[in-house]
N, C-alpha and C positions, 0 to 999 in steps of 0.2 A: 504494500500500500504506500501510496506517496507518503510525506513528511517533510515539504521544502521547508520549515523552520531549521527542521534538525539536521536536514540535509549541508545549508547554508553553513553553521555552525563548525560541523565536520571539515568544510570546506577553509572556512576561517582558521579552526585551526590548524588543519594542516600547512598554512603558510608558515609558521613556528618551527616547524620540523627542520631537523639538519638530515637526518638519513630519508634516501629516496623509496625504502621498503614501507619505510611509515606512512610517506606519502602517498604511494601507491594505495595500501589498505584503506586509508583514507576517503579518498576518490573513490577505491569499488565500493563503497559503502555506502557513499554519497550517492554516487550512482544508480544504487537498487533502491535509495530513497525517492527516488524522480519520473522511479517508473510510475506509470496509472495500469490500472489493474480494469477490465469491466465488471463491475457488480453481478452477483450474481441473478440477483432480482429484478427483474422491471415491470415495473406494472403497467397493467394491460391498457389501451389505450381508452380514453373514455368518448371520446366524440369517433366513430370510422369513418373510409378516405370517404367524401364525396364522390357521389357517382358521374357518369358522364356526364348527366342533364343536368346537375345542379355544380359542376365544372362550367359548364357552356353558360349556364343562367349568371354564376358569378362575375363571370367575364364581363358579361354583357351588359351585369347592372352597376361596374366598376365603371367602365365605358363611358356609363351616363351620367356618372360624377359620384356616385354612393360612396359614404366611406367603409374601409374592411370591416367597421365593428357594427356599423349598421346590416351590411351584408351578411354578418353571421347572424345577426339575430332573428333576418328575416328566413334564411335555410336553416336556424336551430343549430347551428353548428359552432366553432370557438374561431377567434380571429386569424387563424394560424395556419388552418385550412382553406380561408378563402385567399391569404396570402399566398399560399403554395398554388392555386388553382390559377389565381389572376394574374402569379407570374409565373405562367406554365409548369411550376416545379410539382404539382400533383401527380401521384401515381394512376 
């Protein structure tokens, strides 16, 4: 799991260090601090993709000036979706 605090730290003080063995430990340590891991959990999506026709309707009601959050509210859907659809990035 990351730890950039601790990671930084490590880092810090391995500039103190006179031998390069230490340094080295140092760094690989630091290093497996910065990794990111994916959870193993994600929870399931609460709003699904819109469909083709309410893709095409988003567009169209963007088009005529609607803003994204009035457009979700009129498909029931979250702003996030009609952002992906109106800018083509919908599946």
């Amino acid at each position: 799991m990351s730890n950039i605090p601790l990671a930084r730290r490590k880092l810090q003080s391995a500039q103190n260090l006179k031998r390069l063995a230490e340094v080295q430990v140092l760094i690989k340590q630091s290093l497996k601090l910065l990794d990111r891991r994916k959870p193993k959990f994600k929870a399931p999506p609460e709003h699904k993709s819109l469909t083709r026709s309410q893709r095409k309707e988003a567009r169209r009601l963007r088009r005529e000036g609607l803003s994204i959050h009035r457009i979700a509210l009129i498909l029931k859907t979250t702003s996030g979706r009609i952002s992906e659809a109106a800018n083509g990035k919908a599946h």
